[in-house]
Wavefront OBJ file of the C-alpha trace (Angstrom):
o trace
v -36.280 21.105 18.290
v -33.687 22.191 15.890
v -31.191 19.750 17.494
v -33.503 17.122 16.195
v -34.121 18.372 12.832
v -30.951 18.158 11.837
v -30.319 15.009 13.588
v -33.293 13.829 11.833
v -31.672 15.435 8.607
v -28.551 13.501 8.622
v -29.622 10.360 9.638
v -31.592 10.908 6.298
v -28.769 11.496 4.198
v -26.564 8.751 5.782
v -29.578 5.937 4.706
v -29.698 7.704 1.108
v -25.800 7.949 0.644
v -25.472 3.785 2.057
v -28.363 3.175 -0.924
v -26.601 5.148 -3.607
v -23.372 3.147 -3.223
v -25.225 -0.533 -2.716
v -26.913 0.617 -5.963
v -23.536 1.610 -7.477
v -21.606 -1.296 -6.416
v -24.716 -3.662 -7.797
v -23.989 -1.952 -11.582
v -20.609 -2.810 -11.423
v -20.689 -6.246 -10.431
v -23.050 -6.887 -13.261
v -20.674 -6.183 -15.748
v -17.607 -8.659 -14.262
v -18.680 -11.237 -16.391
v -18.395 -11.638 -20.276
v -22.029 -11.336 -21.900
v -21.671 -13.836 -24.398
v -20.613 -16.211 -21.024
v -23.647 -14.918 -19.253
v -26.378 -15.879 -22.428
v -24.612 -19.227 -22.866
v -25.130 -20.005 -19.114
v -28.303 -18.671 -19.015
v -29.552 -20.957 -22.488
v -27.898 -23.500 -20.808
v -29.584 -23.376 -17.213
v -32.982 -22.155 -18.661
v -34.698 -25.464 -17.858
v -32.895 -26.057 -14.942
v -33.938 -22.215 -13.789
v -37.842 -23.049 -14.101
v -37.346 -26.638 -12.350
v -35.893 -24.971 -9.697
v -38.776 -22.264 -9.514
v -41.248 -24.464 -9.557
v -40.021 -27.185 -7.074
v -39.314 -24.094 -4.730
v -43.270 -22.932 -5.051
v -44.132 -26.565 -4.257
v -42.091 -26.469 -1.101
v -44.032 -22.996 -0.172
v -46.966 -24.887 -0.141
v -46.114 -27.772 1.631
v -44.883 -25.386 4.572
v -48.217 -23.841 4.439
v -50.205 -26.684 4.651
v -51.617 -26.965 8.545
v -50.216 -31.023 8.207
v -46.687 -30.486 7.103
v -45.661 -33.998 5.182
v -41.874 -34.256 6.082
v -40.641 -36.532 3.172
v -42.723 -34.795 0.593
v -40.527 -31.607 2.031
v -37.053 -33.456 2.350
v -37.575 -34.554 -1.067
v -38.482 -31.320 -2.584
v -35.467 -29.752 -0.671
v -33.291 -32.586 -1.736
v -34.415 -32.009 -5.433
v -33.655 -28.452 -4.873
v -30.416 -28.730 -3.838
v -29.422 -30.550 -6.651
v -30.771 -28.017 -8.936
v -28.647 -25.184 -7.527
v -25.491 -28.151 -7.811
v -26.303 -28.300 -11.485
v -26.647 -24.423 -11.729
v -23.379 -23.812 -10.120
v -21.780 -26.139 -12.180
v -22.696 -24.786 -15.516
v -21.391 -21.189 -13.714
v -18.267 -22.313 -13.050
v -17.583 -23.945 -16.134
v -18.728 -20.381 -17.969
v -16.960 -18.676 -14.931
v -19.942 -16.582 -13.844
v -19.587 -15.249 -10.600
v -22.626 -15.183 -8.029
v -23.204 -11.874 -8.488
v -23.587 -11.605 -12.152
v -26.165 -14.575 -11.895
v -30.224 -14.154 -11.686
l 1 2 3 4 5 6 7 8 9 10 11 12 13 14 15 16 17 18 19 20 21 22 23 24 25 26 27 28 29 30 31 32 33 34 35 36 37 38 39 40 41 42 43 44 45 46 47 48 49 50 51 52 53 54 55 56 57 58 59 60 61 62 63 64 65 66 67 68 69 70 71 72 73 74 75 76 77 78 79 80 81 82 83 84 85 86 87 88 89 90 91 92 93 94 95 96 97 98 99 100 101 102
């Protein structure tokens, strides 16, 4: 019984240590970036940011339709695709790492 208390216990604290340092590491990536780099990219990729949104909830509901129409979907993922091209772009030319985007 005890032997699986405190197995129980550190198990516990191994999970909560592993989530302390992903949340650590996550606050320090989000400052490798300069800000004014980050605003400019993210004026710049505003549109392109809501295109991509909503293209990606039109694909969700082609998949959930019981008749799946396969070029409606290749197009959508096609258009997608070259939303996230254009979105990389503009973070490479403000050299915005992946992490520091959202």
């Amino acid at each position: 019984m005890k032997k699986n208390m405190i197995v129980g216990i550190a198990l516990a604290m191994g999970i909560l240590s592993v989530g302390a340092l992903s949340a650590s590491a996550a606050d320090l990536c989000g400052k490798c970036a300069d800000q004014q780099a980050v605003q400019q990219f993210t004026h710049e990729t505003f549109s392109l940011s809501s295109a991509l949104k909503a293209k990606d909830i039109e694909l969700r509901e082609q998949y959930a339709y019981d008749s799946i129409n396969t070029n409606r979907v290749s197009e959508l993922e096609g258009e997608l695709k070259e939303l996230k091209d254009k979105i990389n772009a503009a973070a490479q030319k403000y050299s915005i790492p992946a992490c520091s985007r959202s």
